[in-house]
KEMI-839395 format. One record per residue (C-alpha): residue in one letter; y, z, x. Coordinates in pm, whole numbers, padded with zeros to 5 digits, always signed. Example, Ala and Ser with C-alpha at 12.3 -4.5 7.8 and 13.67 -1.06 7.14 Angstrom:
2
A-00450+00780+01230
S-00106+00714+01367
//
This chain:
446
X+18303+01234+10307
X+17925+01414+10223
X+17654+01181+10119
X+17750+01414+09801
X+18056+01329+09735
X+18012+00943+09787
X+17698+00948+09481
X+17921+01086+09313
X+18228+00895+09352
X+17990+00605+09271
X+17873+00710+08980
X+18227+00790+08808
X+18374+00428+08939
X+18061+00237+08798
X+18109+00450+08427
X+18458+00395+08403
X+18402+00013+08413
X+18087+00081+08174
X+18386+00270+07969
X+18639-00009+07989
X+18363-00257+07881
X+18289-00024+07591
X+18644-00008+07463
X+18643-00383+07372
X+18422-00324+07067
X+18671+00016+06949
X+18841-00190+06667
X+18532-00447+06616
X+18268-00218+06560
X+18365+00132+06593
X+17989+00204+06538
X+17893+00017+06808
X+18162+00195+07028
X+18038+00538+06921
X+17714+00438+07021
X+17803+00316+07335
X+18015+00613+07407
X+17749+00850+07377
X+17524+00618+07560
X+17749+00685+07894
X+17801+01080+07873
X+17382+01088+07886
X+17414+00837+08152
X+17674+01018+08340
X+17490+01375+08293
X+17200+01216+08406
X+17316+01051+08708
X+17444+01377+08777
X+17124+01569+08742
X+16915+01311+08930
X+17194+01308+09244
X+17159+01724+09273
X+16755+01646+09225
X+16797+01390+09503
X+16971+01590+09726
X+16807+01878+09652
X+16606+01793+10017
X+16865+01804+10230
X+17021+02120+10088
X+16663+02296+10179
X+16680+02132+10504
X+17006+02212+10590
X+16886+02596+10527
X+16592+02529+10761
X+16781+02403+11023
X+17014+02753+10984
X+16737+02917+11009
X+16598+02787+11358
X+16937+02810+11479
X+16935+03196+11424
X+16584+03229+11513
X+16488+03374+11165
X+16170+03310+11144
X+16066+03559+10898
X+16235+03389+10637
X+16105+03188+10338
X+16267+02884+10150
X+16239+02982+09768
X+16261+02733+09505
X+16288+02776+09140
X+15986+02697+08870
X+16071+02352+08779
X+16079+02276+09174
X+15702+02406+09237
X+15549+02161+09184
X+15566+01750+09296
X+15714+01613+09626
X+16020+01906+09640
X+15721+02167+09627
X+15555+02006+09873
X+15815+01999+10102
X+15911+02361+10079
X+15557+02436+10153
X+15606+02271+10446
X+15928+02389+10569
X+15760+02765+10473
X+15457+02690+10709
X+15652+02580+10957
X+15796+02873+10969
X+15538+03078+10934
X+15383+02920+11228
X+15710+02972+11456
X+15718+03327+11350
X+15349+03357+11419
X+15385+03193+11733
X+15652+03432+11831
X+15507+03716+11741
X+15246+03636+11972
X+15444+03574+12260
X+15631+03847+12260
X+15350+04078+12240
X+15220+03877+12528
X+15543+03905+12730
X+15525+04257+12607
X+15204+04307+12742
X+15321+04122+13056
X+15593+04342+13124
X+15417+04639+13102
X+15147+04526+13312
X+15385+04383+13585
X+15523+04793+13585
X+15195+04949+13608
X+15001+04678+13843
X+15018+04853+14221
X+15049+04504+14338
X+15385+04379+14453
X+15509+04096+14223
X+15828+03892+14305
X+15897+03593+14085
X+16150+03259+14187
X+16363+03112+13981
X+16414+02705+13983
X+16634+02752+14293
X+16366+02945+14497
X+16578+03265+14439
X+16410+03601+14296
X+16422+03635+13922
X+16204+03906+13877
X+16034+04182+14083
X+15816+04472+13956
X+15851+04828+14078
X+15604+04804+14311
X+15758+04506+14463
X+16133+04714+14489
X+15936+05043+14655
X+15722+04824+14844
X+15973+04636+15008
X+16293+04819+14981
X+16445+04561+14737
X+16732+04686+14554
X+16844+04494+14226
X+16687+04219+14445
X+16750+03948+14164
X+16925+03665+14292
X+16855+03735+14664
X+16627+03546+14901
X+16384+03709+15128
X+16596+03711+15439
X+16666+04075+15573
X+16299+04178+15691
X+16033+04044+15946
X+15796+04120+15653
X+16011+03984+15413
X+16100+03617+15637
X+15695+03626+15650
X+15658+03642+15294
X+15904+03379+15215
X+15730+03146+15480
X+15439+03171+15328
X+15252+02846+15191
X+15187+02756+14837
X+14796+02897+14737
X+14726+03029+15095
X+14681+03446+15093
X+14703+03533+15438
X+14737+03900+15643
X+15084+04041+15752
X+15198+04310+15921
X+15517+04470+15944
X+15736+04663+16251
X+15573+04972+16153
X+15223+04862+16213
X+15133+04859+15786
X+14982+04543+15684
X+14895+04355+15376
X+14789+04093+15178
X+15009+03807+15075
X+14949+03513+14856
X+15208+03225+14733
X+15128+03098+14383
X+15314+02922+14147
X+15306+02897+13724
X+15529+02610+13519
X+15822+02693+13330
X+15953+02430+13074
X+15767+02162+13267
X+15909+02225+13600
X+15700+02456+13876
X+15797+02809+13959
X+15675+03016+14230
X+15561+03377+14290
X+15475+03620+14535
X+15140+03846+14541
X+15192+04124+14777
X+14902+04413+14845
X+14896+04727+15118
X+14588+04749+15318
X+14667+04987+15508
X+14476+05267+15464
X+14203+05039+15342
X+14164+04881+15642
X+14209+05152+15836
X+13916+05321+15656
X+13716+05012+15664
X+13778+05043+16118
X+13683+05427+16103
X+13373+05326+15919
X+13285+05070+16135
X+13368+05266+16460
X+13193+05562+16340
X+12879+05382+16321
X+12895+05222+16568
X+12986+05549+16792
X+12666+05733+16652
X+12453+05457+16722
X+12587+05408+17076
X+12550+05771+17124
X+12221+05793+17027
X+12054+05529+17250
X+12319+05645+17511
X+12213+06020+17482
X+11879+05926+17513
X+11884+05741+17816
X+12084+05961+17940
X+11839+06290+17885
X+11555+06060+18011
X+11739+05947+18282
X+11791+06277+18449
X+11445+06365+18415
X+11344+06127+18569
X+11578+06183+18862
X+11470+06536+18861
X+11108+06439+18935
X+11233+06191+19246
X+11343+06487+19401
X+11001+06687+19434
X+10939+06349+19664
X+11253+06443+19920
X+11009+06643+20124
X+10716+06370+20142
X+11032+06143+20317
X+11101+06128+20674
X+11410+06379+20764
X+11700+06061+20820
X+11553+05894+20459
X+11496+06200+20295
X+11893+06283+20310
X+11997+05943+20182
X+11754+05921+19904
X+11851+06281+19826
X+12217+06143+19849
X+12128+05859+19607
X+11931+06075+19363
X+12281+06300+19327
X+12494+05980+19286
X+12281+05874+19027
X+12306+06221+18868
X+12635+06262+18884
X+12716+05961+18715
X+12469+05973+18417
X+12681+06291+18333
X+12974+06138+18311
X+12851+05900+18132
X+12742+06140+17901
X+13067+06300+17908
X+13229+05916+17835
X+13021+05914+17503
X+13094+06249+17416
X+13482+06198+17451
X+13423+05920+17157
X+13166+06119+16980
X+13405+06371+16944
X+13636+06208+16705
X+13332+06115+16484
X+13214+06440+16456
X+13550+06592+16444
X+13486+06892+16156
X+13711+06955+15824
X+14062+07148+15904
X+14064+07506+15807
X+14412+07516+15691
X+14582+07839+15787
X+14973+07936+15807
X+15077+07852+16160
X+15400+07808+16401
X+15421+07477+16504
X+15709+07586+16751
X+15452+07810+16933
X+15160+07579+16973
X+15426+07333+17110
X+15581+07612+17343
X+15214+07647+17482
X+15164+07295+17593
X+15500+07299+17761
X+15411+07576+17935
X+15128+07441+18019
X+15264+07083+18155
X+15580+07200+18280
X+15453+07256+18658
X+15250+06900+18668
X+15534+06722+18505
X+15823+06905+18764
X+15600+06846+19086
X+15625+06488+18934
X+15966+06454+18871
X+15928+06456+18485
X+16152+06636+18297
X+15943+06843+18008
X+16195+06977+17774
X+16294+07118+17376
X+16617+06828+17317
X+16617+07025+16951
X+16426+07318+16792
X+16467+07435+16468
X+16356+07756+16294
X+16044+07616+16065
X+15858+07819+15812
X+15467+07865+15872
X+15278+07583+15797
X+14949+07550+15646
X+14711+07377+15970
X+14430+07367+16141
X+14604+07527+16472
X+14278+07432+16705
X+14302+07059+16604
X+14633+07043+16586
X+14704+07158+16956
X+14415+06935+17068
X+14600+06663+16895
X+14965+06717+17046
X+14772+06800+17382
X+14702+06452+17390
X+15003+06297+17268
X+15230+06500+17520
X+14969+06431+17832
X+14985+06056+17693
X+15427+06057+17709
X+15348+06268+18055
X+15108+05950+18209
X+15319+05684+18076
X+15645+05793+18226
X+15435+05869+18559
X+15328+05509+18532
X+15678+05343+18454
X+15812+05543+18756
X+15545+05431+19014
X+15571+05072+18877
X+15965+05061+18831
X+16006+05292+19172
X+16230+05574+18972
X+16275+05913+19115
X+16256+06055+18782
X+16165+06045+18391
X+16143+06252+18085
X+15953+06367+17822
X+16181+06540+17517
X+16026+06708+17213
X+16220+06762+16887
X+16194+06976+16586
X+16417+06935+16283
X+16349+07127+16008
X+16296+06941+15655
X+16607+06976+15428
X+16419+07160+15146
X+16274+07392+15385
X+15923+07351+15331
X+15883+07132+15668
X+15988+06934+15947
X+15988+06649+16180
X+15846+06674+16509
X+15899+06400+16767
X+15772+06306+17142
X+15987+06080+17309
X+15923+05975+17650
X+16088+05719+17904
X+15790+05543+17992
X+15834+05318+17651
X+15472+05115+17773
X+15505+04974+17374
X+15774+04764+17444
X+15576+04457+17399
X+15247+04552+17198
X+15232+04469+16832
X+15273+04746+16615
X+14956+04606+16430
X+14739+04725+16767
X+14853+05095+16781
X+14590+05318+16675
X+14303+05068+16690
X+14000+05211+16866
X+13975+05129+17188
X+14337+05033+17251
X+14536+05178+17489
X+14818+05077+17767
X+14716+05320+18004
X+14523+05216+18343
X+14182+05296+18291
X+14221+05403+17972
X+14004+05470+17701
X+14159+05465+17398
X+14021+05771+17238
X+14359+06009+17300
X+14570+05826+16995
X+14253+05816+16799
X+14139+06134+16791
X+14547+06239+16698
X+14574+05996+16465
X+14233+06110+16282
X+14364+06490+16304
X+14700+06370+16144
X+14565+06182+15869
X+14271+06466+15762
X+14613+06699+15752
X+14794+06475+15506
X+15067+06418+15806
X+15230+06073+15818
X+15314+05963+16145
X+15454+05678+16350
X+15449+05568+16681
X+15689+05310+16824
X+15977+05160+17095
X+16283+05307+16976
X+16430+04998+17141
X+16658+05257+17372
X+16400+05224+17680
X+16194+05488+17471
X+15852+05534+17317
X+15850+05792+17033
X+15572+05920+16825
X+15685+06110+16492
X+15527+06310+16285
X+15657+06446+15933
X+15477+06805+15929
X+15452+06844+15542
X+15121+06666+15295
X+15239+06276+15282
//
């Protein structure tokens, strides 16, 4: 039974006593009775009025509660004009700040979250969020396209090297990462409080071609300054040497002939150490592409042509595996043939290599070209048996002055990789993990 209902049922047992008291004077003093009588409606009206007064309150607060229960905070609490004012007023001006506070407050957030949201779809940072269970909640399209995450939500980062990395990382460090294909980035572990209990998140940003600028910079200064104390010595060098030699004839006939023999040793290697500086130089001063409709099928053809002898008298097989018809495509055909010059001679020496160091009679080096679906490219590839990246991190390839050859310099991959990237071509170079090495290029802008 309501609070209500109990007042009430008070109220009517403690009049009908009052009324039975009352109806002792009916005969004695029917005035008196009439009196009385009319005494107890008032008092029964007003007990009536002051019980819906006094729980007045609670009918307002039940309202309120309704209304945080459906979440409308718009709402107001209206009360009539004899209500406005004392402690019922008051308390409806509460209730109707309260609310107006929630509502407030809400409106806030969600243009916050709103503002959150969009931000999280725009940022070019990858953003994964955990739940309480260290499971993913949330991650941003940059975070899906980054790292292949499909409708990731309630996953774990398990599937990928990069991924297990990123998962393993330690709450507030930011650290550098690299994946199978040689990419790398930036990933930091943070973590933000939801209903007082922590939450973490991921930070993830390419670097890529940041860093990759950041190492041509660096070893293109570097390059011009060697060259041009290198060059220098170099020029003075052999003028110098030139002079020693007006001295041969001032030397007895036996020294004469060996400091004649020295003088031309000395020669002879200042130019190639010219040549060594030029080889590097090269790539720095490597000019813009002149972009001009080209077969790629015939340059190729041309370096097979010109390889085939030298790789048969080895026992290297040189050979097409697939070529497709390709349209012409716009290239710089000079740099380009320099380019896969020195990526077939490179699959050519590292099968040469394997077989000397294995003892096998024989090798290969295959080329490939599959034309794009849409027609408006293809996919070249140079695989070779020699597969000398078996072991090297894919994070090394391309960095100057790398290389797995004997002797090497490092400048072959280099100066292919620069051509590649000034022609919009992306590339990759890797163990297929079938005893092969095979360096892919996509011929179309990346």
């Amino acid at each position: 039974m309501g609070l209500r209902r109990r007042l009430q049922l008070y109220l009517a047992t403690l009049h009908l006593l009052l009324l039975a008291l009352v109806l002792l004077h009916y005969r004695a003093q029917p005035l008196v009775f009439i009196g009385l009588e009319a005494a107890l409606l008032a008092s029964w009206a007003l007990g009536l009025r002051l019980i819906r007064q006094a729980l007045e309150p609670l009918a307002y607060t039940q309202r309120f509660h309704g209304l945080l229960q459906d979440q409308d905070y718009a709402a107001r609490l209206r009360s009539s004009a004899s209500t406005e004012q004392g402690e019922l007023g008051e308390l409806l001006k509460l209730f109707n700040g309260m609310l107006d506070a929630l509502y407030q407050e809400r409106l806030r957030v969600g243009e916050q979250q709103g503002f959150l949201d969009r931000l999280l779809e725009a940022t070019p940072s990858a953003v994964v969020v955990y739940d309480f269970d260290g499971r993913i909640s949330l991650a941003n399209a940059s975070a899906s396209a980054l790292l292949g995450l499909n409708a990731p939500e309630g996953s774990t980062l398990r599937s990928h090297s990069l991924l297990e990395q990123l998962d393993a990382l330690p709450l507030g460090e930011s650290r550098l990462l690299s994946d199978q294909d040689g990419r790398r980035y930036r990933g930091q572990r943070g973590q933000f409080y939801d209903r007082g209990f922590a939450r973490h998140f991921l930070l993830i940003d390419e670097l890529t071609a940041e860093l990759a600028d950041s190492e041509h910079a660096t070893y293109e200064k570097m390059i011009r300054v060697l060259g041009h104390e290198v060059n220098n010595t170099v020029a003075a060098t052999a003028s110098v040497l030139e002079s020693l030699l007006y001295y041969r004839s001032q030397l007895a006939e036996r020294d004469a002939e060996d400091f004649s023999t020295a003088i031309v040793a000395v020669k002879k290697r200042n130019v190639r150490l010219g040549e060594f500086i030029e080889r590097f130089t090269r790539v720095v001063k490597m000019p813009a592409p002149e972009l001009r409709p080209a077969a790629i099928g015939a340059i190729l053809d041309d370096i097979v042509g010109l390889y085939r002898e030298p790789c048969r008298s080895r026992g290297i097989t040189l050979a097409w595996t697939r070529r497709d018809e390709v349209p012409l495509l716009p290239m710089d055909s000079q740099l380009m043939e320099q380019a896969l010059l020195n990526l077939v001679k490179n699959a050519m020496e590292a099968v040469e290599a394997a077989m000397q160091e294995q003892g096998l009679q024989s090798g290969h080096v295959h080329l490939s070209l599959t034309a794009a679906g849409d027609g408006r490219g293809a996919r070249l590839s140079i695989a070779d048996s020699g597969d000398r990246l078996g072991g090297v991190p894919a994070s090394q390839l391309f960095t100057p002055f790398f290389t797995t050859k004997k002797g090497g310099q490092g400048i072959g991959l280099l100066f292919a990789r620069e051509v590649l990237n000034r022609h919009g071509y992306a590339h990759k170079l890797a163990s297929t993990g079938a005893g092969e090495t095979s360096f892919d290029i996509w011929l179309a802008p990346a």
